[in-house]
C-alpha positions as CSV (number, residue, x, y, z in Angstrom):
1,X,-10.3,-10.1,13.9
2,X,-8.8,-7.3,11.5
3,X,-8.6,-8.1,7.8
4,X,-7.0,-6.4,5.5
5,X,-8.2,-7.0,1.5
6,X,-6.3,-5.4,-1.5
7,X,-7.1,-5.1,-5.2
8,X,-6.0,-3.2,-7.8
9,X,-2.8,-5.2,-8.8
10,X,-1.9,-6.2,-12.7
11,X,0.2,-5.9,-15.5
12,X,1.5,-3.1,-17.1
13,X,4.0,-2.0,-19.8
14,X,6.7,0.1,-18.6
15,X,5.8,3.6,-18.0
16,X,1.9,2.7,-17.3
17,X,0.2,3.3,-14.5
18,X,-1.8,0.6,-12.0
19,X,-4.1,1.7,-8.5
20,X,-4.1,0.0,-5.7
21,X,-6.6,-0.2,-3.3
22,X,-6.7,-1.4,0.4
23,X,-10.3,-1.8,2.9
24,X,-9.8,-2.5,6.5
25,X,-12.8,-4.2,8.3
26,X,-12.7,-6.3,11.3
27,X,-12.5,-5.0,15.3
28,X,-11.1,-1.4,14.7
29,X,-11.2,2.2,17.0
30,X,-9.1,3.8,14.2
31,X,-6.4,3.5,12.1
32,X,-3.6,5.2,12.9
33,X,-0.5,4.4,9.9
34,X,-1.8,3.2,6.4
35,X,0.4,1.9,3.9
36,X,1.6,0.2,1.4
37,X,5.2,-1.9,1.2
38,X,6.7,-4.3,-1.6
39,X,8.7,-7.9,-1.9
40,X,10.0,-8.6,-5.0
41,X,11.4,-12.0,-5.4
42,X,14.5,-12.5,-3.8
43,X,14.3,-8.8,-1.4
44,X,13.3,-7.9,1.8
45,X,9.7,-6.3,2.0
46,X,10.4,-2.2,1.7
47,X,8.2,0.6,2.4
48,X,7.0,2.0,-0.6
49,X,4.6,4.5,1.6
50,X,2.5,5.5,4.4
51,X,-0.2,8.0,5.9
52,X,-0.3,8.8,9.3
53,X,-2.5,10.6,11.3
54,X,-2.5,13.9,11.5
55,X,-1.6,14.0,7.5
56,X,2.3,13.0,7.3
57,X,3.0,11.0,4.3
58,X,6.4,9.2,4.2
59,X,7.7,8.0,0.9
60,X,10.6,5.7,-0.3
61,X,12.8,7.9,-2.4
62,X,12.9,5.9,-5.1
63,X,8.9,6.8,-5.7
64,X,8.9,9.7,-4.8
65,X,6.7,12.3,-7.7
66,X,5.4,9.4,-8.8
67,X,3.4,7.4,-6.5
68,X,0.8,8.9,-4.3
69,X,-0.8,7.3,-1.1
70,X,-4.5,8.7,-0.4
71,X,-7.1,8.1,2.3
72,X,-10.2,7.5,0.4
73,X,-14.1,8.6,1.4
74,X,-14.2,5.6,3.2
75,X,-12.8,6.0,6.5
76,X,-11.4,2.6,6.7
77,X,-9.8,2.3,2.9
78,X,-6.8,4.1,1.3
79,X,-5.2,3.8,-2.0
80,X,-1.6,4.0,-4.0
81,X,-1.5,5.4,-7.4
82,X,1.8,4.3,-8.8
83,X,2.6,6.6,-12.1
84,X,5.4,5.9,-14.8
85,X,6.3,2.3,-13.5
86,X,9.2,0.5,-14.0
87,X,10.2,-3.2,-14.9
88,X,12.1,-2.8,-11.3
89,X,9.2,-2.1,-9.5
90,X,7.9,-5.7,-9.9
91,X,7.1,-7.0,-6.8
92,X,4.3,-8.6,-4.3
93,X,2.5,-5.4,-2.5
94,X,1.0,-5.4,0.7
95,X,-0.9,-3.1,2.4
96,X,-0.5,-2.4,5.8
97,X,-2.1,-0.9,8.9
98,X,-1.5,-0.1,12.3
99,X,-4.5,0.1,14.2
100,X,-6.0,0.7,17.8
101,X,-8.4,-1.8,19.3
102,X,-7.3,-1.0,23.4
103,X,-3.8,-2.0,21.8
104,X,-2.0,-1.0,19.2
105,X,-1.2,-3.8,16.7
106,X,-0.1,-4.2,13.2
107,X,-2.2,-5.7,10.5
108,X,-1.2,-6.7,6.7
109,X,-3.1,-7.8,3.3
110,X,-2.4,-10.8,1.5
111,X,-0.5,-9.0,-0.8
112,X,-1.7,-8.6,-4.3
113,X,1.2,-8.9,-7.6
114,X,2.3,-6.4,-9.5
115,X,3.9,-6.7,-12.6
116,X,6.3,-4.1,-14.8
117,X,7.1,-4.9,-18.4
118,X,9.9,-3.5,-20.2
């Protein structure tokens, strides 16, 4: 009853920049984590970064300075700008949300590919 659609992914040369965008629609009270984590081929899927409410943002370290997670207008849709990229950073991104509907559940995005060049 919760979906989850991203866009934003692409190709870019090393050092570029790509956004990413996530909307949240379905049976939702609110939205209490937004994020964003990565696979890249033959890894575990990572946190790359989240918003929680009440303002925290958590970042992995390995980002951090250069990739920013934002709420948008839209109460139900966030964003990730990711700045100076790397060929490393290759990877399937997902964007993720924990959200209240009488329980608290997790919801993810289909995942949309993202692709560094060096």
């Amino acid at each position: 009853q919760v979906e989850l659609v991203e866009s934003g992914g692409g190709s870019v040369q090393a050092g570029g920049s790509l956004r990413l965008s996530c909307a949240a629609s379905g049976r939702i009270a609110s939205i209490n984590i937004m994020g964003w984590y990565r696979q890249a081929p033959g890894k575990e899927r990572e946190l790359v970064a989240d918003l929680r409410s009440g303002g925290r943002l958590n970042y992995a370290d390995s980002v951090k300075g250069r990739f920013i997670i934002s709420r948008d207008e839209a109460w139900n849709t966030w964003s990730l700008q990711m700045n100076s990229l790397k060929p490393e950073e290759t990877a399937v991104y997902f964007c993720y949300a924990q959200i209240t509907y009488g329980l608290y559940f997790d919801a993810w995005g289909q995942g949309t590919q993202v692709t560094v060049s060096s």
